[in-house]
N, C-alpha and C positions, 0 to 999 in steps of 0.2 A: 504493500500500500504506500509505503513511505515513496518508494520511485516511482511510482505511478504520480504520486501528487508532487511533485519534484520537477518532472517532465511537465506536469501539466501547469507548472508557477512559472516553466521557461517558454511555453506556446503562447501562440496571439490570443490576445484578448477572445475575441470569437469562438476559437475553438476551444478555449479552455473554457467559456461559459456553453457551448455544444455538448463537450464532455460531462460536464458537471451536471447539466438537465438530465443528461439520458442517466446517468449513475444516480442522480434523485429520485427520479421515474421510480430505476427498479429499487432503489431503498423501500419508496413507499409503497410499492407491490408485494415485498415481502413479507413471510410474517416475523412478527414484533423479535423473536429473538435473537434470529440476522440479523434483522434491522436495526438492533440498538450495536451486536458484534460491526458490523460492518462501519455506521459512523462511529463510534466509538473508536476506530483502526485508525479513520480519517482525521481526527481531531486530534487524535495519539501525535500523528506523524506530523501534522502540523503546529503541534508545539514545538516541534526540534526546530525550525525554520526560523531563520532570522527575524526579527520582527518587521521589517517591510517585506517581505516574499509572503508572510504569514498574510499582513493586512491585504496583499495585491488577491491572497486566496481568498480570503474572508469574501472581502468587496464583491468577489465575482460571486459567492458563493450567497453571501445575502438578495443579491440580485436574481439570481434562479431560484431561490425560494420563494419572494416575492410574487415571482410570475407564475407559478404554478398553478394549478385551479386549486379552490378553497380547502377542499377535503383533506386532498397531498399534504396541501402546505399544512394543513393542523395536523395529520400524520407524523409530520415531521418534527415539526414545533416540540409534540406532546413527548414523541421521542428523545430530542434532545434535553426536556428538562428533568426527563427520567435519568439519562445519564450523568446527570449530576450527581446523585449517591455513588456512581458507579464510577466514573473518573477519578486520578487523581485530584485533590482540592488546588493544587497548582496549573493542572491542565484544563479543568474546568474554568478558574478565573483568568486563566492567561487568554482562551477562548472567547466567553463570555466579553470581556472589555473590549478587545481587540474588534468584534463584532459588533456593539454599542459604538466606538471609535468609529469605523466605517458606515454608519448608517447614515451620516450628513450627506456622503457622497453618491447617495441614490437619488435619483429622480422625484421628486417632490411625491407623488402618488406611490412609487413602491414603497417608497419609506413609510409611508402611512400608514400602508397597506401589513406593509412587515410589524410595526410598533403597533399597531391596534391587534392584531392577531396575537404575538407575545404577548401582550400586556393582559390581555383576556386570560391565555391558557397559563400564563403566572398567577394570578390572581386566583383559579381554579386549582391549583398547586399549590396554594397559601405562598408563594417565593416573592419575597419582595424582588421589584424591578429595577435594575441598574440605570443608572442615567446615562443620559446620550448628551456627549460633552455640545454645550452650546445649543441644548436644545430644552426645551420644556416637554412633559408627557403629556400624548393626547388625553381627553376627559373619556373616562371609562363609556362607551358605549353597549347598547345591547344588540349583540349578534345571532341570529338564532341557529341553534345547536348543530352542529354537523352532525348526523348519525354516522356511529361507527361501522366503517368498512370493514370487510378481510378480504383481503384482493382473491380472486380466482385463480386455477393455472395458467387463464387463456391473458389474463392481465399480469403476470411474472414474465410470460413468454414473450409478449408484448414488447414490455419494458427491455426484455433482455436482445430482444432482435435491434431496436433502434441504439442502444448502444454496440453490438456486434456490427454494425454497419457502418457508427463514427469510428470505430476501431479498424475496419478494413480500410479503409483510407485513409487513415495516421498513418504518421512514418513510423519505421520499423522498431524502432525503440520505445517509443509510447505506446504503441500497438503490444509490445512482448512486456515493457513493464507494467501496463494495463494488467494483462490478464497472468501478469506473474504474480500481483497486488490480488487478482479473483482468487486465485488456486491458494494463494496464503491464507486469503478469508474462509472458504467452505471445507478447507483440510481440520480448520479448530473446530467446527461442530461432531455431532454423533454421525453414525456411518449412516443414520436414515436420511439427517437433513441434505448428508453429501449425494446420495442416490437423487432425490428431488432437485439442488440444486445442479446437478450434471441432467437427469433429465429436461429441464428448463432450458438446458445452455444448449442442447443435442436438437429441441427441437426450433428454440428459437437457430439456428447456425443453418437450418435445412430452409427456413424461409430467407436466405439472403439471395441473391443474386449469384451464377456458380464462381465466378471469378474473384469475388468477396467471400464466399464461403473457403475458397479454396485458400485463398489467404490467410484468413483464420483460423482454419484448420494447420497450416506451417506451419505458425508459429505457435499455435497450441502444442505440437506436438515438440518443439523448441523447449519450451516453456515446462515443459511434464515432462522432456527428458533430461532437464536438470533439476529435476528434486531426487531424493533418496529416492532406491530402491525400493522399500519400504514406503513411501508414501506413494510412487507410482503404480503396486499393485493394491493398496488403498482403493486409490483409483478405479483401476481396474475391474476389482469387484465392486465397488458400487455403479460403476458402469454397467456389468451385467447384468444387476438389480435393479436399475431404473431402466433401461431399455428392453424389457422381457416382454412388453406390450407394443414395442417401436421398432418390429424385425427392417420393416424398411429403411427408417431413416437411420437406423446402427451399419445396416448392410453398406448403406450408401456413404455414409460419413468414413467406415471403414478404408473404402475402396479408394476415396479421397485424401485418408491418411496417407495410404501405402503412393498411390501415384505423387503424392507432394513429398516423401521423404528425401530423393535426392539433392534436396535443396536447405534441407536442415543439415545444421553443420555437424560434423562426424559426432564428434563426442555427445549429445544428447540423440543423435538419432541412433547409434549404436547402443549404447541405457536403453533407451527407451523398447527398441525392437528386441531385445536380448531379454528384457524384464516380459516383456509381452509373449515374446515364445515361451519362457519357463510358464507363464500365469495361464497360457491356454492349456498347456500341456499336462500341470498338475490339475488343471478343471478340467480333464479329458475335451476341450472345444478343438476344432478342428482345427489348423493351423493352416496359416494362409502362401500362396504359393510361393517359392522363391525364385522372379523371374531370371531367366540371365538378359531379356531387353523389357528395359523399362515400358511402363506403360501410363500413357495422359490423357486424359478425356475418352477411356476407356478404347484406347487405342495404341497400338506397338508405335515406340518412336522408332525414328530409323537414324541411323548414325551419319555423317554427313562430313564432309572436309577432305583436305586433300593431304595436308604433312601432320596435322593435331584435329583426331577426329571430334565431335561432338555428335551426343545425342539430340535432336529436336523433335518435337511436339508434330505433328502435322495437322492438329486442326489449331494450336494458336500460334507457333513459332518459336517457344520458350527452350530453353534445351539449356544442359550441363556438360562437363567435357566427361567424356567418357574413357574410363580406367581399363 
């Protein structure tokens, strides 16, 4: 999480508030116990931050809350003052201020919109409200109640496609610390929540676009062939426990694995395929084939050149050199 938000305090204004929407989104899609794990991870890691990188997050981070529709944004709201018990008492006010601090710097309407919504669910918390330097608190207003939500599958999957899509077009680094910052986050839960959140990620990844999906699938497989062994076949079976109802999209995301490996760098794709042969092998699963010519878009490359050959793709062009 820390590099993910690191990358994302060095990106344009724009895409770091792009990012930061869709990772809200599925915040407030999830249920509550993610939910508070996951910002709780973010707020961890932005304490370590200098205090201007911190505020340049904050700022952005106030402003995508504000714009949320109602329900999210008190979703969120009510989460982050639960993790006030749960934070350190340092991380918590070093937050907190630094937030209050940047609310001048909103738009006259978010900020309103932000300060009336806090000042409500603090006051429904008993927490007294911090002050927002140079500014007065609006007069308590009456809101009427949001009812509470619990998002569905089909709103996780939602949430998690539209950020799987800002991730496919991020550069390679934000893209792999992205979701090296995911796999830190659902590795701490139990092995159910891991099964549901890998089912979520498997079927939001099949609604992308194939050339997006194929993307994210590299670099997932980058990304999970440098953790432990041990956390890889983790993995693995909770992989086979949430896709026991998904033969198709397991089948297909498979096949996408294996034709994107030659492009992941030796050391985590050798982990990775080596952990994967032992993990089918000890669950008696069939083991997949091992070509000797590569295969893309479900199709044999053919090798190509005249002194230094190379593999290419023949329906997109892409190719590796060939050993």
């Amino acid at each position: 999480m820390e590099d993910m938000m690191r990358m994302l305090a060095d990106a344009p204004e724009e895409q770091r508030k792009t990012m930061m929407k869709s990772r809200f989104e599925m915040f407030a899609a999830m249920p509550e116990d993610q939910r508070l794990n996951g910002m709780g991870e973010m707020i961890s890691a932005l304490a370590k931050f200098s205090p201007d990188k911190r505020k340049k997050m904050i700022r952005t981070r106030n402003r995508v809350i504000a714009e949320l529709p109602a329900v999210q944004r008190d979703t969120i709201m009510k989460s982050r003052l639960k993790l006030a018990m749960k934070l350190p008492k340092e991380v918590h006010e070093t937050d907190m201020k630094t937030m209050m601090e940047s609310l001048p710097e909103l738009p006259e309407e978010l900020r309103m919109t932000f300060l009336n919504s806090l000042k409500q669910h603090m006051e429904e918390a008993g927490m007294p409200m911090p002050p927002v330097p140079g500014m007065a608190m609006p007069a308590t207003q009456a809101y009427p109640a949001t009812p509470p939500t619990s998002a569905g599958p089909a709103d996780m999957v939602k949430a998690q496609e539209e950020m799987m899509k800002q991730l496919a077009t991020a550069s390679d680094d934000m893209r792999k610390a992205a979701l090296k910052g995911r796999w830190d986050e659902i590795l701490t839960g139990s092995d159910a929540a891991l099964a549901d959140s890998i089912e979520v990620m498997m079927q939001a990844l099949a609604k992308l676009p194939d050339e997006q999906r194929r993307t994210v699938i590299r670099t997932r497989t980058d990304v999970v062939g440098s953790l432990t062994e041990d956390q890889i076949r983790r993995i693995l079976r909770a992989r086979a426990m949430a896709m026991k109802d998904h033969a198709d999209i397991d089948n297909e995301d498979k096949m996408i694995a294996l034709e994107e490996m030659p492009w992941v760098p030796e050391g985590p794709r050798m982990r990775f395929a080596n952990t994967m042969m032992e993990f089918m092998k000890s669950m008696k699963m069939p083991t997949p084939p091992m070509m000797s010519t590569p295969v893309h878009h479900g199709k044999p490359m053919e090798k190509k050149g005249f002194l230094s050959k190379n593999w290419k793709c023949t329906t997109c062009g892409r190719g590796f050199p060939a050993k």
